[in-house]
Each structure stands twice: as C-alpha cells, then as structure tokens.
Chimera marker file (.cmm) of the C-alpha trace (Angstrom):
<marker_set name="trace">
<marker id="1" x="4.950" y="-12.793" z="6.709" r="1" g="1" b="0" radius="0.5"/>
<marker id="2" x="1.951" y="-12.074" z="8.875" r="1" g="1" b="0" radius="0.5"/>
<marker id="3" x="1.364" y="-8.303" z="9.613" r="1" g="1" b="0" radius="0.5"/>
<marker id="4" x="-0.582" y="-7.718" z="12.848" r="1" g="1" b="0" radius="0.5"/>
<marker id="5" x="-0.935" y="-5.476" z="15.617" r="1" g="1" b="0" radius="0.5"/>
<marker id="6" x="1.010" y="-5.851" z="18.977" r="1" g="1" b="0" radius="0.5"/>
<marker id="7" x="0.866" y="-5.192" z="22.192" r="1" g="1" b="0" radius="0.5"/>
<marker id="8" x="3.699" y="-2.446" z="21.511" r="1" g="1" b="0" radius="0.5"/>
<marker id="9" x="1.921" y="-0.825" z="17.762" r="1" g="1" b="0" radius="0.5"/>
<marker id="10" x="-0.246" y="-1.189" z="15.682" r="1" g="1" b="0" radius="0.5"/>
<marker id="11" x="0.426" y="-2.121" z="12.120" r="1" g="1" b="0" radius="0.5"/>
<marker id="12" x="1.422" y="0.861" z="10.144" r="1" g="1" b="0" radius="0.5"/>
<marker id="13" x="-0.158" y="1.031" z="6.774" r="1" g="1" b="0" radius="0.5"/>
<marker id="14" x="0.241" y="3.950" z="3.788" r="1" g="1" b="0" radius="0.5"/>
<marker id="15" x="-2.356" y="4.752" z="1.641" r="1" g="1" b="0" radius="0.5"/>
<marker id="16" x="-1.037" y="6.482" z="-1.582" r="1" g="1" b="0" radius="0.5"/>
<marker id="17" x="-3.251" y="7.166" z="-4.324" r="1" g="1" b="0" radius="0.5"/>
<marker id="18" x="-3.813" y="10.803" z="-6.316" r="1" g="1" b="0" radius="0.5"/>
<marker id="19" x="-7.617" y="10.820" z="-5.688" r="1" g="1" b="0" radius="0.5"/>
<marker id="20" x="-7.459" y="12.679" z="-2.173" r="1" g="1" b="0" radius="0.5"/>
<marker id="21" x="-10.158" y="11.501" z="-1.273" r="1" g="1" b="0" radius="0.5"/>
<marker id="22" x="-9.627" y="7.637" z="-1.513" r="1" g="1" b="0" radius="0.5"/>
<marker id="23" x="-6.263" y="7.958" z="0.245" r="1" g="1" b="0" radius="0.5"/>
<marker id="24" x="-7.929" y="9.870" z="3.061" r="1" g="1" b="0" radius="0.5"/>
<marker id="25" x="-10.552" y="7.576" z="3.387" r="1" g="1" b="0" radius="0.5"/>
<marker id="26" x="-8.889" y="4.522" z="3.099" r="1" g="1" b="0" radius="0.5"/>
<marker id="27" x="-6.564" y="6.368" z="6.321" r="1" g="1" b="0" radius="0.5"/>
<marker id="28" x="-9.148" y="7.064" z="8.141" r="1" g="1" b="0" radius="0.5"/>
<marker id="29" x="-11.088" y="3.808" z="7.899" r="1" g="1" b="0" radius="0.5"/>
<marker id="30" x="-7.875" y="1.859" z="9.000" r="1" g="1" b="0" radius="0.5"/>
<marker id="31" x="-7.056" y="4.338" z="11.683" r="1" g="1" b="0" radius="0.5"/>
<marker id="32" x="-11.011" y="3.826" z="13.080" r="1" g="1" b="0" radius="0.5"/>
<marker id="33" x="-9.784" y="0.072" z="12.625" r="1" g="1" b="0" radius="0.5"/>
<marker id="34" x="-7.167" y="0.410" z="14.961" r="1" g="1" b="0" radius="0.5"/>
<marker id="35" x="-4.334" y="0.693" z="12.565" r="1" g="1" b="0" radius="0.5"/>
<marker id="36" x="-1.791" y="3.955" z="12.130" r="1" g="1" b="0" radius="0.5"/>
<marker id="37" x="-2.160" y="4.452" z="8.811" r="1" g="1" b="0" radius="0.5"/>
<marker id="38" x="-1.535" y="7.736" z="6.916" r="1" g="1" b="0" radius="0.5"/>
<marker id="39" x="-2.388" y="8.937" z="3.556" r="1" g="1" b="0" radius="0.5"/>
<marker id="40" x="-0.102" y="10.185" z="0.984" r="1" g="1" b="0" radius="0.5"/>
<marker id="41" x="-1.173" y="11.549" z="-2.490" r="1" g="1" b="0" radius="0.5"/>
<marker id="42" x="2.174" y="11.199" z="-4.589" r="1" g="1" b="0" radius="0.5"/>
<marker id="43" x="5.052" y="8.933" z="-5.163" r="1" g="1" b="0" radius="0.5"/>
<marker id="44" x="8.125" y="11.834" z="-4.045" r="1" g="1" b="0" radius="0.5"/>
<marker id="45" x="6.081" y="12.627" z="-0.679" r="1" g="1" b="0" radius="0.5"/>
<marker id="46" x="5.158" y="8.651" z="0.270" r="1" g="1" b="0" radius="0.5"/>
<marker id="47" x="8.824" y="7.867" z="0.308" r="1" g="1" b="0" radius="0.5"/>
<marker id="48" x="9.982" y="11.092" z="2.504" r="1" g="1" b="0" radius="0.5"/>
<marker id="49" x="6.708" y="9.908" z="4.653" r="1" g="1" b="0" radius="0.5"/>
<marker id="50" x="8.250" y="5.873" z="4.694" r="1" g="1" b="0" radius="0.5"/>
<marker id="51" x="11.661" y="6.712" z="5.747" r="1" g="1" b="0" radius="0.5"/>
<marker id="52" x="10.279" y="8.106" z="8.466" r="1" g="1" b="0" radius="0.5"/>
<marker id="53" x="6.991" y="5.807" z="9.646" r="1" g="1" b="0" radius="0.5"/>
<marker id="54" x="8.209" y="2.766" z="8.478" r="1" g="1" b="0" radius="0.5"/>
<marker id="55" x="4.981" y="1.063" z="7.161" r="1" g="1" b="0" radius="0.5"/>
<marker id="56" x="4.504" y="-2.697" z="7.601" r="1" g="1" b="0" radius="0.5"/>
<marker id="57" x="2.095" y="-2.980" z="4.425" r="1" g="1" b="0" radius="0.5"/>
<marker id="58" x="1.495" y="0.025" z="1.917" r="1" g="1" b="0" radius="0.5"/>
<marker id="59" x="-1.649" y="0.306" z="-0.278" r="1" g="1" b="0" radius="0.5"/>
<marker id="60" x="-0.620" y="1.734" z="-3.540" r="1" g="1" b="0" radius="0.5"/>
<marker id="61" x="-2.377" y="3.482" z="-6.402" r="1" g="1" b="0" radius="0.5"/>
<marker id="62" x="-1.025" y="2.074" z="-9.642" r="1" g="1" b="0" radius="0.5"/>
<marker id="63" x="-1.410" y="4.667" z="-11.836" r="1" g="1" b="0" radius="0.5"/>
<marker id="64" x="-0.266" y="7.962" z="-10.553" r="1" g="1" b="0" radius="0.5"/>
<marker id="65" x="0.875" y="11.198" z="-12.227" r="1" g="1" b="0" radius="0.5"/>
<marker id="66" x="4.977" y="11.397" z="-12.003" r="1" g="1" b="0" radius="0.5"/>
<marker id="67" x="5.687" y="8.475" z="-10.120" r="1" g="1" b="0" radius="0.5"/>
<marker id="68" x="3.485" y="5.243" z="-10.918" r="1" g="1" b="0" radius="0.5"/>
<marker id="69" x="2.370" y="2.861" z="-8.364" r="1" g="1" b="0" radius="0.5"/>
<marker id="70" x="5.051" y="0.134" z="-9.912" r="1" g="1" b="0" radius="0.5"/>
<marker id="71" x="7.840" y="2.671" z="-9.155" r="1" g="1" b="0" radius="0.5"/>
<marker id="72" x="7.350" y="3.403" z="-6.154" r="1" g="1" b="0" radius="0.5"/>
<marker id="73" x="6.415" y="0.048" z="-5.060" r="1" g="1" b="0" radius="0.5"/>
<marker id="74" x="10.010" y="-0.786" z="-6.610" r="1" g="1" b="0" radius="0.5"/>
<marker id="75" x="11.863" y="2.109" z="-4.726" r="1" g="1" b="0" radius="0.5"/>
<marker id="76" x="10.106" y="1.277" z="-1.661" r="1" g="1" b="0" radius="0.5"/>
<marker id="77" x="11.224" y="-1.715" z="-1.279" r="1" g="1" b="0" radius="0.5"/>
<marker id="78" x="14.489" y="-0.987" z="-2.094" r="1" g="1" b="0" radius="0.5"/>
<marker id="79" x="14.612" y="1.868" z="0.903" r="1" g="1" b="0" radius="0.5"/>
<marker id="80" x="12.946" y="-0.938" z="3.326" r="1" g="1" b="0" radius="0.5"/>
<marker id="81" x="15.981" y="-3.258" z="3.032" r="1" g="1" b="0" radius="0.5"/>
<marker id="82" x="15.441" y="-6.267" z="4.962" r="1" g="1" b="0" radius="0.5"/>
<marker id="83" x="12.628" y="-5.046" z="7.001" r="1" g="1" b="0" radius="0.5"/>
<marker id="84" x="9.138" y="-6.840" z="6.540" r="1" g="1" b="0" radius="0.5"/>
<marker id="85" x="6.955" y="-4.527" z="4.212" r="1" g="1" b="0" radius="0.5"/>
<marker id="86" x="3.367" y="-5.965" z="2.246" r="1" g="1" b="0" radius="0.5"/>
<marker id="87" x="2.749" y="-4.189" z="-0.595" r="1" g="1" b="0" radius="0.5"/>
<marker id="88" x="-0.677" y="-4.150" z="-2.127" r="1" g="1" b="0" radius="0.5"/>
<marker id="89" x="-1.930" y="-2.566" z="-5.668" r="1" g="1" b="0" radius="0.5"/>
<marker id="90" x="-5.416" y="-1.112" z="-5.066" r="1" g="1" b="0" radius="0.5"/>
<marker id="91" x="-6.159" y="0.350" z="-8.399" r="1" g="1" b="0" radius="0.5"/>
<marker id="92" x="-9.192" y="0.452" z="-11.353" r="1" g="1" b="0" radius="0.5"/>
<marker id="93" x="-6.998" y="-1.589" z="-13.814" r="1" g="1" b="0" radius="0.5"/>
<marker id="94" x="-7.559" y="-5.076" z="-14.441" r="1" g="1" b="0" radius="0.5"/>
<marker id="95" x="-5.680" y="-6.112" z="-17.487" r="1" g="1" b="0" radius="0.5"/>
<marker id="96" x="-2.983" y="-7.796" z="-18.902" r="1" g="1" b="0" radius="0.5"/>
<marker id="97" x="-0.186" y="-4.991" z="-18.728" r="1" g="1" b="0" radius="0.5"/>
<marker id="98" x="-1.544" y="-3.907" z="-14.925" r="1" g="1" b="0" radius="0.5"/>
<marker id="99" x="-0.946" y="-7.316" z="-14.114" r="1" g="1" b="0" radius="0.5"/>
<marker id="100" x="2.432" y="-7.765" z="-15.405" r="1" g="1" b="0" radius="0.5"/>
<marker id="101" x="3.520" y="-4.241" z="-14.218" r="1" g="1" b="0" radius="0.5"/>
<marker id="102" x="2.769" y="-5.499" z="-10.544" r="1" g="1" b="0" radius="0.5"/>
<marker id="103" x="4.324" y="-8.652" z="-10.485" r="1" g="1" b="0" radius="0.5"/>
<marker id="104" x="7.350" y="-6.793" z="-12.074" r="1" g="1" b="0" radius="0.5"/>
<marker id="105" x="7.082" y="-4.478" z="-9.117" r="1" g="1" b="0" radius="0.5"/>
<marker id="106" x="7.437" y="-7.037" z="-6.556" r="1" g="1" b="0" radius="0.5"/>
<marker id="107" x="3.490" y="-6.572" z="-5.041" r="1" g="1" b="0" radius="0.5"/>
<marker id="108" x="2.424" y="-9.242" z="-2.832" r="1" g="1" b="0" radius="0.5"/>
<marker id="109" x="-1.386" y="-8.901" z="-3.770" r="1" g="1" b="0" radius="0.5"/>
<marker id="110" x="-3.672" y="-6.933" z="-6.464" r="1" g="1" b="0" radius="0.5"/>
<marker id="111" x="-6.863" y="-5.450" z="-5.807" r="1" g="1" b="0" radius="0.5"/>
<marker id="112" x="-9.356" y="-3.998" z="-8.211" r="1" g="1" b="0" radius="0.5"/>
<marker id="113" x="-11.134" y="-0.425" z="-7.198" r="1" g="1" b="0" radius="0.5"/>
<marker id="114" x="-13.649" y="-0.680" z="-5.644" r="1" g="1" b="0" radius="0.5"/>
<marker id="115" x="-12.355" y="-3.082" z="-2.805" r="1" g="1" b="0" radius="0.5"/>
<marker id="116" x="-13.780" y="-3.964" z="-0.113" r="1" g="1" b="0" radius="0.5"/>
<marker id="117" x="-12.787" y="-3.125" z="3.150" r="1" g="1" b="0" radius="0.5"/>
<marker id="118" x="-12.811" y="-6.821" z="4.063" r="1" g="1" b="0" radius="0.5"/>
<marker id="119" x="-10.747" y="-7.813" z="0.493" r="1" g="1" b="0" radius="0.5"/>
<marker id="120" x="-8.004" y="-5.057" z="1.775" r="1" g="1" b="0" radius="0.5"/>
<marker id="121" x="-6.983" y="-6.394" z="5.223" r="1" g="1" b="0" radius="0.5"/>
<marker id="122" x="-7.406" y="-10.228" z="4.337" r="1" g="1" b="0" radius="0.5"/>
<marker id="123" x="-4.472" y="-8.662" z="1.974" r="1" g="1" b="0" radius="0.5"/>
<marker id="124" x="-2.518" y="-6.762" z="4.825" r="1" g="1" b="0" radius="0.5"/>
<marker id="125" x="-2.693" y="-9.969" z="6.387" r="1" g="1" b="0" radius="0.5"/>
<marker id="126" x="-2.069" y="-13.017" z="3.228" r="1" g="1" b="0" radius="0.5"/>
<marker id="127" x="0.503" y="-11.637" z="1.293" r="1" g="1" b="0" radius="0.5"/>
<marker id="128" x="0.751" y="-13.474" z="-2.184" r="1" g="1" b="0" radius="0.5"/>
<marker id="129" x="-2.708" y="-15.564" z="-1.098" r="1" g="1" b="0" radius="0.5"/>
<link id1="1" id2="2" r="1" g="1" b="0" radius="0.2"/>
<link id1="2" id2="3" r="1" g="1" b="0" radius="0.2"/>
<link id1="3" id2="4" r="1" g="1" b="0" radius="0.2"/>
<link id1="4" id2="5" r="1" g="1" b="0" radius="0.2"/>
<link id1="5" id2="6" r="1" g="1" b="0" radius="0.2"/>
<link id1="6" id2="7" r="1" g="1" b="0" radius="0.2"/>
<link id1="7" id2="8" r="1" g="1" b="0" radius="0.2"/>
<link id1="8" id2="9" r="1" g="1" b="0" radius="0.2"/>
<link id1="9" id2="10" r="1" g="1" b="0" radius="0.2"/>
<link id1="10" id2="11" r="1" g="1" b="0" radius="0.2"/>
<link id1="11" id2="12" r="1" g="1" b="0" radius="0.2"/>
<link id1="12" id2="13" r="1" g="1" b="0" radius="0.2"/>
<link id1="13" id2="14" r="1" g="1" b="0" radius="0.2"/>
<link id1="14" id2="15" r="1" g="1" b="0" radius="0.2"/>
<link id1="15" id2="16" r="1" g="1" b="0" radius="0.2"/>
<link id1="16" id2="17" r="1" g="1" b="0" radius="0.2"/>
<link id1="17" id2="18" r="1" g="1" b="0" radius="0.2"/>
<link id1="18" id2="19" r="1" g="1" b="0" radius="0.2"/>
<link id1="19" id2="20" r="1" g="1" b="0" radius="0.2"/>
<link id1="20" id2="21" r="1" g="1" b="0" radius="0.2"/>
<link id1="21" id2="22" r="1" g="1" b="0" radius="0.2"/>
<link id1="22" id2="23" r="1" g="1" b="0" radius="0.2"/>
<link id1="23" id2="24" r="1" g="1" b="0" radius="0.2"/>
<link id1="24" id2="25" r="1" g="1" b="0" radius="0.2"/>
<link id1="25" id2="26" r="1" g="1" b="0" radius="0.2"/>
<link id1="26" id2="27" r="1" g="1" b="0" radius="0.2"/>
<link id1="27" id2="28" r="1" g="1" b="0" radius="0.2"/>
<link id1="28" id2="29" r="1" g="1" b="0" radius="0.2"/>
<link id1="29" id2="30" r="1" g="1" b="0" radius="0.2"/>
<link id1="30" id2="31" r="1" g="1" b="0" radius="0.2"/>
<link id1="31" id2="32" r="1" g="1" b="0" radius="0.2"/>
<link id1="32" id2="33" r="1" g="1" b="0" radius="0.2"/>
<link id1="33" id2="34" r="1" g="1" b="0" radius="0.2"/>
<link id1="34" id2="35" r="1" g="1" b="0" radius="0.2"/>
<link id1="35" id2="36" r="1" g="1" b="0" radius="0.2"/>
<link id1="36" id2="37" r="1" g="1" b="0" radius="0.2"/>
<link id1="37" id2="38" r="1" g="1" b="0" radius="0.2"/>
<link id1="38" id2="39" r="1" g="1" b="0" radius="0.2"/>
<link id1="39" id2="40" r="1" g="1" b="0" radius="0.2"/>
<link id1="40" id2="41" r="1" g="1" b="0" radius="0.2"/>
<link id1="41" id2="42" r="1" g="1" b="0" radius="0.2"/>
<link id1="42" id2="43" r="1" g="1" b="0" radius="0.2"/>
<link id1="43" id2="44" r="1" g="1" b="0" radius="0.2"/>
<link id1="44" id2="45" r="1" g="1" b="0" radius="0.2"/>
<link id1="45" id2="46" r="1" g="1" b="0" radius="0.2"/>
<link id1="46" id2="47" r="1" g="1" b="0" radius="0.2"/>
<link id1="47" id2="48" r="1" g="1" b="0" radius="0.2"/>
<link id1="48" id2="49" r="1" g="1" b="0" radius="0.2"/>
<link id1="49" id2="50" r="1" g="1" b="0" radius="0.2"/>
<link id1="50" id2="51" r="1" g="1" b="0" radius="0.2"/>
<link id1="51" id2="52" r="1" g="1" b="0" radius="0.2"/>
<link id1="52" id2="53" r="1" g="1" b="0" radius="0.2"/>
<link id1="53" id2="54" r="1" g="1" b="0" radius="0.2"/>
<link id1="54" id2="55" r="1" g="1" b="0" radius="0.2"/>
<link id1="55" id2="56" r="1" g="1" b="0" radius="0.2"/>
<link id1="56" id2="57" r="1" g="1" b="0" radius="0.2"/>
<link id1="57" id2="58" r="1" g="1" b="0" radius="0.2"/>
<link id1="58" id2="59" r="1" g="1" b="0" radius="0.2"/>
<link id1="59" id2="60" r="1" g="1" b="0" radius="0.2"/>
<link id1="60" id2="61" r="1" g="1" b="0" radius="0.2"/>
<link id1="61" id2="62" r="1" g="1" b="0" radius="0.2"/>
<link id1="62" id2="63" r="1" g="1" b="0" radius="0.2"/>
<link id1="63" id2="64" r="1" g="1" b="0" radius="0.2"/>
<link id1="64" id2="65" r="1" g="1" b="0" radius="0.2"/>
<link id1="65" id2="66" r="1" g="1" b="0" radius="0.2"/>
<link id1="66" id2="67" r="1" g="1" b="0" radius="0.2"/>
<link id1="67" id2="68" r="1" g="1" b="0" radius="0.2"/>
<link id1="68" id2="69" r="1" g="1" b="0" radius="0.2"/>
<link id1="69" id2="70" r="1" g="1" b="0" radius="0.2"/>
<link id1="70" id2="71" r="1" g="1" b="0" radius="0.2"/>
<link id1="71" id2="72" r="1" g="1" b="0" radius="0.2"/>
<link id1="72" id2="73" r="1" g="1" b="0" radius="0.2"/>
<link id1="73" id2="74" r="1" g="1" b="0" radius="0.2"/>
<link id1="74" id2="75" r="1" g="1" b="0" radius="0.2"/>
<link id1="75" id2="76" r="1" g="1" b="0" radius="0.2"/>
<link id1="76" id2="77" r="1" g="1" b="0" radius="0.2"/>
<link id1="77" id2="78" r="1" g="1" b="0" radius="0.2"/>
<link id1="78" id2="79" r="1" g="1" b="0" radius="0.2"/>
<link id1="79" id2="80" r="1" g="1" b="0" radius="0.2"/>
<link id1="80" id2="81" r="1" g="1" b="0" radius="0.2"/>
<link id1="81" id2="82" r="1" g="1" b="0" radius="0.2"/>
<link id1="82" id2="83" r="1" g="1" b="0" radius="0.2"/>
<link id1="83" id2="84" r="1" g="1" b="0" radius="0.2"/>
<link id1="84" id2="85" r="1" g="1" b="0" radius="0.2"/>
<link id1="85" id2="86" r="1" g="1" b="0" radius="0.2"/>
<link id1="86" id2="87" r="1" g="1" b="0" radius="0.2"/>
<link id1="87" id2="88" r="1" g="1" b="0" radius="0.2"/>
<link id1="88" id2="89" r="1" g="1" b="0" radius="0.2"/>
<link id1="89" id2="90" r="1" g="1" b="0" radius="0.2"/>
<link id1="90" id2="91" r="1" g="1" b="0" radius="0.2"/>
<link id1="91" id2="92" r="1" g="1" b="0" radius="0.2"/>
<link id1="92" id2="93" r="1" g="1" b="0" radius="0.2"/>
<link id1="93" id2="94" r="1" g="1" b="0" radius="0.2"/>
<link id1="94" id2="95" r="1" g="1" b="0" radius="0.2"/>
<link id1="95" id2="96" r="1" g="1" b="0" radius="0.2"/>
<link id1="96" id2="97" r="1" g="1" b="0" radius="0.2"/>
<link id1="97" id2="98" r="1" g="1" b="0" radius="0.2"/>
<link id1="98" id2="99" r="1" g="1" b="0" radius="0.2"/>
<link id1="99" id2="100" r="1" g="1" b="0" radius="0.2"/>
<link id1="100" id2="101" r="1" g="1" b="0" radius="0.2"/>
<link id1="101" id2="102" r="1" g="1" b="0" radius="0.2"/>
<link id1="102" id2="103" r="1" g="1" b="0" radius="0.2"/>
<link id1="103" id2="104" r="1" g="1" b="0" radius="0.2"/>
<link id1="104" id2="105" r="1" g="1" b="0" radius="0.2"/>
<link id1="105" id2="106" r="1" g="1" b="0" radius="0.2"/>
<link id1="106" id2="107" r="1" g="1" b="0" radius="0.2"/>
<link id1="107" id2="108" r="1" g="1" b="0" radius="0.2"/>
<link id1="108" id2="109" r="1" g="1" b="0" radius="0.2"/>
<link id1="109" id2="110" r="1" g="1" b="0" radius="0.2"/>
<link id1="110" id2="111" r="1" g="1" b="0" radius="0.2"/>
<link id1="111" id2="112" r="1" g="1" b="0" radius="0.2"/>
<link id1="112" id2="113" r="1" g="1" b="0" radius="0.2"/>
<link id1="113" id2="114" r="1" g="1" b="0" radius="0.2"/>
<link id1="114" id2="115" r="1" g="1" b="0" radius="0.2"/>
<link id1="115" id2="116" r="1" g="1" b="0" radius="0.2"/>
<link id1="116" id2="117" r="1" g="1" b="0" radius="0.2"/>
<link id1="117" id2="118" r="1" g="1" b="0" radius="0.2"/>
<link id1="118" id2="119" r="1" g="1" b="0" radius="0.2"/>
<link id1="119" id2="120" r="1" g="1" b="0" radius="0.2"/>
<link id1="120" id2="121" r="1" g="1" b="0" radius="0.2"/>
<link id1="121" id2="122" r="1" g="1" b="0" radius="0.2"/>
<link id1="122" id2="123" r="1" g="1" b="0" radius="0.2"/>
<link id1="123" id2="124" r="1" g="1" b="0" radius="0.2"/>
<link id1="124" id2="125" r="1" g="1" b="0" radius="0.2"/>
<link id1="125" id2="126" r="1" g="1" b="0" radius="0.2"/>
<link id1="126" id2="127" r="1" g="1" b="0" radius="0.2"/>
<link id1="127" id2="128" r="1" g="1" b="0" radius="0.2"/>
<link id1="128" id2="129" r="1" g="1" b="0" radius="0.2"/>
</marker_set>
C-alpha cells in the first residue's frame, strides 16, 4: 500500500499528539506540502475527526493522557474496516516496551521525536520499510 496524492485529493494525513504545538506543526507543514492534513490533540476527538475525514495515513503520539497512541491506533483501525489506512508512531520513546506496544498496535512504521520531515513521508509512503 502506496499512499499518494491524486489527481482527485490529496492524501489525508492526522496528526495527533498532546503537545499542541507538534500536532499543529506537523499539520501545517504537510498542508504547505500539499497534503490535507489536520491536527488533533487527543485520542476521543481524533476518532470523531476520522469518521469523518477518513485519513489515508495517521501520525500518532504514543504516549498520550487518556487514550495512548497504541489504543487509538488499535480502535482506528478497527473503525477504518477495509479501507487503506498507514499508521505511523512518532513519539520520544525508543525502548523495548514502546516497541512491543506498537507492533501490538498494528503500526506500519516507528519514528523517534525528533523526525525529520524527510523520515515522516518516506513513512506515509513505505509502510513496514
């Protein structure tokens, strides 16, 4: 699975993370990319956003107060169904457990905070690379 923009849309992406500030930036740097991406800044509100903008990758926080990145990633998923969605962990963790709770979670790639802009769309695009 290859997400890319068409002719028709662009790739819809959804930034969730509880620092404000890195989900609006991350939003805004897509959307200046040419991507519709919006920012969310909790689990409950990213999947009332999702069931509505259908995102084609989302860019998830792990660790996030009441709903962690994992969970939502699972539920997610679940609400998607059989439609394409690339899910991506940006978060500061690094070990052993983060690593296990996002492969339990189903997330196609793993990125440590800070990422680089060019590290987070090679992973929109290579899912599982």
């Amino acid at each position: 699975m290859v997400v890319v923009a068409t002719r028709e849309r662009p790739a819809r992406v959804l930034c969730v993370d509880d620092s404000r500030d890195a989900a609006d930036s991350l939003a805004a740097l897509l959307t200046a990319m040419g991507y519709d991406a919006r920012a969310c800044y909790d689990g409950p509100t990213a999947l009332r956003v999702a069931a509505e903008f259908e995102p084609d990758v989302c860019l998830l926080d792990l660790n996030m107060p009441g709903m962690d990145g994992d969970e939502l990633a699972r539920r997610l998923r679940a609400d998607a169904g059989d439609a394409p969605m690339i899910l991506v962990a940006i978060t500061g963790r690094n070990d052993a457990e983060a690593r296990l709770r996002i492969e339990a979670a189903g997330f196609h790639q793993h990125l440590v905070k800070p990422a680089a802009v060019e590290q987070i769309v090679d992973a929109m695009r290579k899912p599982g690379a």
